[in-house]
TIMAR-951172 format. One record per residue (C-alpha): residue number from 1; residue in one letter; x, y, z. Coordinates in steps of 0.001 Angstrom, whole numbers, plus 500000, padded with zeros to 6 digits. Layout:
REM residues N
pos; code; u; v; w
NUM; a; X; Y; Z $
...
//
This chain:
REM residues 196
pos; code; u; v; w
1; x; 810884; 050560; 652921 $
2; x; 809618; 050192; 656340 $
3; x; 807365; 052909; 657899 $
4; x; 809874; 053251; 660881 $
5; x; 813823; 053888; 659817 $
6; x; 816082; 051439; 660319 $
7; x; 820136; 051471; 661034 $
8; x; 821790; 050796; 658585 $
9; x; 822844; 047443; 658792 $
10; x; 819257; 046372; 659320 $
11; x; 818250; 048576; 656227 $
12; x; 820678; 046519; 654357 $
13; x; 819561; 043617; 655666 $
14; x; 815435; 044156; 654795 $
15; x; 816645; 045402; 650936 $
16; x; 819150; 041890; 650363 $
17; x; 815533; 040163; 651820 $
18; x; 813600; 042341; 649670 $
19; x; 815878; 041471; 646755 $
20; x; 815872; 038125; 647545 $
21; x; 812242; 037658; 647323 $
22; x; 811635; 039580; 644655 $
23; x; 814229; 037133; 642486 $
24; x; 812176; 034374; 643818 $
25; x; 808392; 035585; 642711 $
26; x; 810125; 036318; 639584 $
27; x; 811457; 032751; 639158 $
28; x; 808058; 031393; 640365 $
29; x; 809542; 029721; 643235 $
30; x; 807268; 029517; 646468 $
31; x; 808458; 032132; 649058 $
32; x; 809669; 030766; 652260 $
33; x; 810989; 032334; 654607 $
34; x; 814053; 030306; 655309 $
35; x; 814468; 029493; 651589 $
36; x; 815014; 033431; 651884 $
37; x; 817263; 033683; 654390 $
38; x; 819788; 031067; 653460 $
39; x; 819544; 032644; 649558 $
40; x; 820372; 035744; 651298 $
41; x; 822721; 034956; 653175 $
42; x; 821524; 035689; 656513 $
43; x; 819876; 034145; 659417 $
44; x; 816347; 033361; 659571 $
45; x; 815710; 034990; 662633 $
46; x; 817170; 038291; 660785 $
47; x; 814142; 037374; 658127 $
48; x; 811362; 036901; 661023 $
49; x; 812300; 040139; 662349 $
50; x; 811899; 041972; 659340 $
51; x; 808878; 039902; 657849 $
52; x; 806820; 037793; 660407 $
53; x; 805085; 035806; 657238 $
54; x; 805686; 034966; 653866 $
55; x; 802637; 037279; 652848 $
56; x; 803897; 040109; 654718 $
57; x; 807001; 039826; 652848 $
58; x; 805130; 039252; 649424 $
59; x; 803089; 042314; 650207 $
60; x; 806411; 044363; 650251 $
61; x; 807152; 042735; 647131 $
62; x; 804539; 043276; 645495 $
63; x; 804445; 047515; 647032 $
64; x; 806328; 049387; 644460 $
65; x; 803468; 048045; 641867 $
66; x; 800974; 048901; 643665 $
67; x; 802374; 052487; 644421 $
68; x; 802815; 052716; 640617 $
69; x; 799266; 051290; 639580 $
70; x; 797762; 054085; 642132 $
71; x; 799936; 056624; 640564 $
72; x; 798913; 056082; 637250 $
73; x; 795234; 055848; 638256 $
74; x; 795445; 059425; 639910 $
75; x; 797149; 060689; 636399 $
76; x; 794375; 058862; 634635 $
77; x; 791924; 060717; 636419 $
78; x; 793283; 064094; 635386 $
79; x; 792869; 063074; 631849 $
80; x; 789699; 065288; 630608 $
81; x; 788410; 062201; 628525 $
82; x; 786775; 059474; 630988 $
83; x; 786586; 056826; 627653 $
84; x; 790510; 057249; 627471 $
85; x; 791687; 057709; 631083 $
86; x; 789438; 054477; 632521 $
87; x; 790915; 052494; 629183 $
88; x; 794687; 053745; 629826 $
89; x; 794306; 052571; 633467 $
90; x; 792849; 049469; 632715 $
91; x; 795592; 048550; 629986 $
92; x; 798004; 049396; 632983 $
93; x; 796446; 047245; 635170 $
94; x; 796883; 044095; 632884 $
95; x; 800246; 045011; 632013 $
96; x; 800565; 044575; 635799 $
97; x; 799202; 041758; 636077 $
98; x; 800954; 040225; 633410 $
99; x; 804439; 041201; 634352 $
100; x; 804343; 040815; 638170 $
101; x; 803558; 037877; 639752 $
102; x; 803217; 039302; 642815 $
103; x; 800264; 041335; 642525 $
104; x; 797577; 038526; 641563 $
105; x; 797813; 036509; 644945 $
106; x; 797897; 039627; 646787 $
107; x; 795454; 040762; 644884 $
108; x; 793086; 037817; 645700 $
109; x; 794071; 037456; 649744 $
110; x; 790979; 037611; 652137 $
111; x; 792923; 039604; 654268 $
112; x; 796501; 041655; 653935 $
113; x; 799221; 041159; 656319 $
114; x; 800536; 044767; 656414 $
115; x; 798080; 047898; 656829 $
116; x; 800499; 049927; 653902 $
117; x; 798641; 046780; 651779 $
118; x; 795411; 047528; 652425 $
119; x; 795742; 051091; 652046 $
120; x; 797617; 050813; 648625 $
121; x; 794207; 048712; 647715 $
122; x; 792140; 051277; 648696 $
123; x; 793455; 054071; 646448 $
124; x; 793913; 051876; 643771 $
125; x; 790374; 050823; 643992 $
126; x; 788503; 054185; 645237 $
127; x; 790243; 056111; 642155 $
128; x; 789311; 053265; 639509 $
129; x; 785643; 053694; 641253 $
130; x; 785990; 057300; 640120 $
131; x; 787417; 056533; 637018 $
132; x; 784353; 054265; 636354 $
133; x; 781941; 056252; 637407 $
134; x; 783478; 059017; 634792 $
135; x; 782648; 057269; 631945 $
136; x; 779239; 056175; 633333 $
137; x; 778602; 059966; 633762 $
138; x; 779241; 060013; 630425 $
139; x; 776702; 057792; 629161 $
140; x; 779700; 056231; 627115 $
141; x; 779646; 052488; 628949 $
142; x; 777189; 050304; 629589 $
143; x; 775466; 051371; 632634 $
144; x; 774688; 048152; 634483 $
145; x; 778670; 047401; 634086 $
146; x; 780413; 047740; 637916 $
147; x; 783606; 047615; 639680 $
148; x; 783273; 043715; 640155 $
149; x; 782167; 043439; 637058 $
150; x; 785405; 044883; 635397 $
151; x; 787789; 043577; 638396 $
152; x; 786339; 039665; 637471 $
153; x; 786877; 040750; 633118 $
154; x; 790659; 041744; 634558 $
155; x; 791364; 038813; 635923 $
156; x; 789926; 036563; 633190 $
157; x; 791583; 038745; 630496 $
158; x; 795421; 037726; 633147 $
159; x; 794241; 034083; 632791 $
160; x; 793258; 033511; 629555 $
161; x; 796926; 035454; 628374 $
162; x; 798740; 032867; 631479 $
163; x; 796935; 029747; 629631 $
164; x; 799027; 030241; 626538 $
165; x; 802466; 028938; 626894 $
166; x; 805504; 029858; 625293 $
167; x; 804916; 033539; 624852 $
168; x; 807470; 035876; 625967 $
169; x; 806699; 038755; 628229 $
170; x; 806372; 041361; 624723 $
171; x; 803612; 038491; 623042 $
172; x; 802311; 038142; 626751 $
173; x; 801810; 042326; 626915 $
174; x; 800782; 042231; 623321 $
175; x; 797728; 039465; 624093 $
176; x; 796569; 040979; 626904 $
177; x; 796279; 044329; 625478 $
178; x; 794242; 042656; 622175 $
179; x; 791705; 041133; 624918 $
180; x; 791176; 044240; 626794 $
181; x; 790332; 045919; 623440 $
182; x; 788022; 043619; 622487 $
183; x; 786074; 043507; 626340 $
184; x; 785920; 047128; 625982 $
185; x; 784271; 047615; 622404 $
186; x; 782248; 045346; 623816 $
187; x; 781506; 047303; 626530 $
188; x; 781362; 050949; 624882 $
189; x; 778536; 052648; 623744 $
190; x; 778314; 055677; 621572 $
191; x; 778423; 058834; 623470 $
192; x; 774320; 060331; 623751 $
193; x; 774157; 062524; 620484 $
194; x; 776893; 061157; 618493 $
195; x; 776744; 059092; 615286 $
196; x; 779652; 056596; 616055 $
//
């Protein structure tokens, strides 16, 4: 929702747009903001009040995922194992990508068109920072493995799942998952002292 309340009719009015939208990145149709507003129902001027650019309004789109991925990043970081907590947020984060379209182009703007964006970015990417640098403290990664490292494996684990066609979103899940295993056995080392 938007950071200041609304009546009600305009409330009603940003959710139908909000709606709207959201059928449309689902249904991999470009968003535009008229082709909004007459699939809504509603005037385009109604839509350019609420949403002054078709990234604005994919950023609110794309929002709830965000707020989720964060959440799950902060419960990931309570977990007391940093092997299992980075690898449960990072199987998240695929699943994400995989079942939202929204998320990869906002992912990969230069620049966000709402502030709420890039603060939902920021705690996304300062916990997964921590969660990383868990398992580094660890001694249970390879060291010389970063943040851009694992944000560039991400997104070629999303595309190399997308490249396949004909897979349904449970084959999709079920791919991407298999990858990520196999980057991160790659990527594990034995904890100092064990015999694994």
């Amino acid at each position: 929702m938007p950071t200041t309340p609304l009546r009600k009719d305009a409330a009603r009015n940003w959710e139908r747009i909000v709606a709207t939208a959201r059928r449309y990145v689902d249904e991999g149709k470009p968003l535009q903001l008229n082709d909004v507003a007459r699939a809504a129902s509603m005037g385009v001027a109604t839509v350019y009040r609420h949403f002054p650019t078709p990234e604005a309004l994919l950023e609110t789109v794309a929002a709830p995922t965000f707020e989720a991925l964060a959440e799950r990043a902060e419960q990931a970081l309570a977990d007391p194992d940093p092997w299992q907590a980075l690898h449960g947020f990072l199987v998240e984060g695929i699943r994400v990508q995989l079942t939202d379209a929204a998320v990869a182009p906002v992912l990969a703007a230069g620049t966000d068109a709402l502030p709420c964006t890039t603060e939902l970015k920021h705690k996304v990417t300062s916990r997964f920072g921590r969660l990383l640098a868990r398992v580094h403290e660890a001694g249970v990664i390879d060291p010389g493995v970063s943040e851009a490292d694992l944000v560039s494996l991400m997104c070629g684990i999303a595309y190399a799942v997308n490249i396949h066609t004909g897979l349904d979103a449970t084959e999709r899940a079920a791919a991407g998952r298999r990858y990520l295993g196999i980057l991160l056995a790659g990527l594990r080392q034995p904890r100092p002292g064990s015999v694994e």
